[in-house]
C-alpha positions in Angstrom: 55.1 111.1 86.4 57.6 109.2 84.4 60.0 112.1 84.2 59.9 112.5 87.5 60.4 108.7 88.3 63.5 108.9 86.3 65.3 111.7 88.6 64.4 110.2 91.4 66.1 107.1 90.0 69.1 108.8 89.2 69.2 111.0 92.1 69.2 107.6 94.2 72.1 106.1 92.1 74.2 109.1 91.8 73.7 109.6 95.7 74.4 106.1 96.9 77.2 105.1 94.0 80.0 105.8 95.7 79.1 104.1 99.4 78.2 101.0 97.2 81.1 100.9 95.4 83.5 101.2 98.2 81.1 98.8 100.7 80.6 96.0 97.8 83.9 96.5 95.9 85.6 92.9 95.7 88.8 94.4 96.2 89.3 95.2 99.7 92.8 96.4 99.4 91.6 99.3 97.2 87.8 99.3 97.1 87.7 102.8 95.4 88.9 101.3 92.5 87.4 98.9 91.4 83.2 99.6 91.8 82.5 96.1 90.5 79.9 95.4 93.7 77.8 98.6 93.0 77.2 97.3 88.9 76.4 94.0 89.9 74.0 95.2 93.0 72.3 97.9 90.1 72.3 94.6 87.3 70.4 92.7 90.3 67.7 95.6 90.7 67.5 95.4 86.8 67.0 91.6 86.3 64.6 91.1 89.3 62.6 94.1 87.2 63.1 92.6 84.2 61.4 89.5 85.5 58.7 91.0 87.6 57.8 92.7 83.7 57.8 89.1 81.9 55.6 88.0 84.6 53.2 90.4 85.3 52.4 92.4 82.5 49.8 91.3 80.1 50.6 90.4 76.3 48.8 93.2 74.1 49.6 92.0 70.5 46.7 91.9 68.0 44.0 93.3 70.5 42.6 96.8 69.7 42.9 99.7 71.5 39.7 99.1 73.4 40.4 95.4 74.4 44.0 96.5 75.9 42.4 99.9 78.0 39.2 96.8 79.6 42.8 94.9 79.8 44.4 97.6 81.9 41.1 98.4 83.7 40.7 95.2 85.1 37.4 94.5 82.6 39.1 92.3 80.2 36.4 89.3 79.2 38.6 87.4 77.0 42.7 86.8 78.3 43.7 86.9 74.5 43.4 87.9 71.1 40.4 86.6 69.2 40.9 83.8 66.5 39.6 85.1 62.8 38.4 81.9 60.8 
């Protein structure tokens, strides 16, 4: 599934690249040029990502194997790691 996520991303990008750059260039005298619109449209996408990750996946350091699977299974009892004395 992932593989296939990735070609559909790239088939999206490469298909689209060239309408973006010219539609969000900031140069309107010669838009083909200078694609600057279409990278900060695609660093957009990536940050508003970035930050859906930060927020809404859960932290998995020093739980076992088992405690992150009840995590991702929605049957997580405890929302952390558990303190050794």
């Amino acid at each position: 599934i992932a593989t296939a996520a990735i070609w559909v991303a790239n088939f999206v990008v490469a298909a689209t690249f060239m309408d973006l750059a010219g539609a969000l260039s900031t140069d309107r005298d010669c838009p083909s040029s200078h694609p600057d619109g279409a990278f900060w449209l695609y660093a957009l996408v990536s940050a508003v990502g970035f930050v859906g990750l930060f927020f809404g996946m859960p932290e998995t350091k020093g739980l076992t194997l088992e405690e992150i699977s009840d995590l991702f299974e929605g049957k997580a009892s405890t929302p952390g790691p558990k303190l050794q004395d």
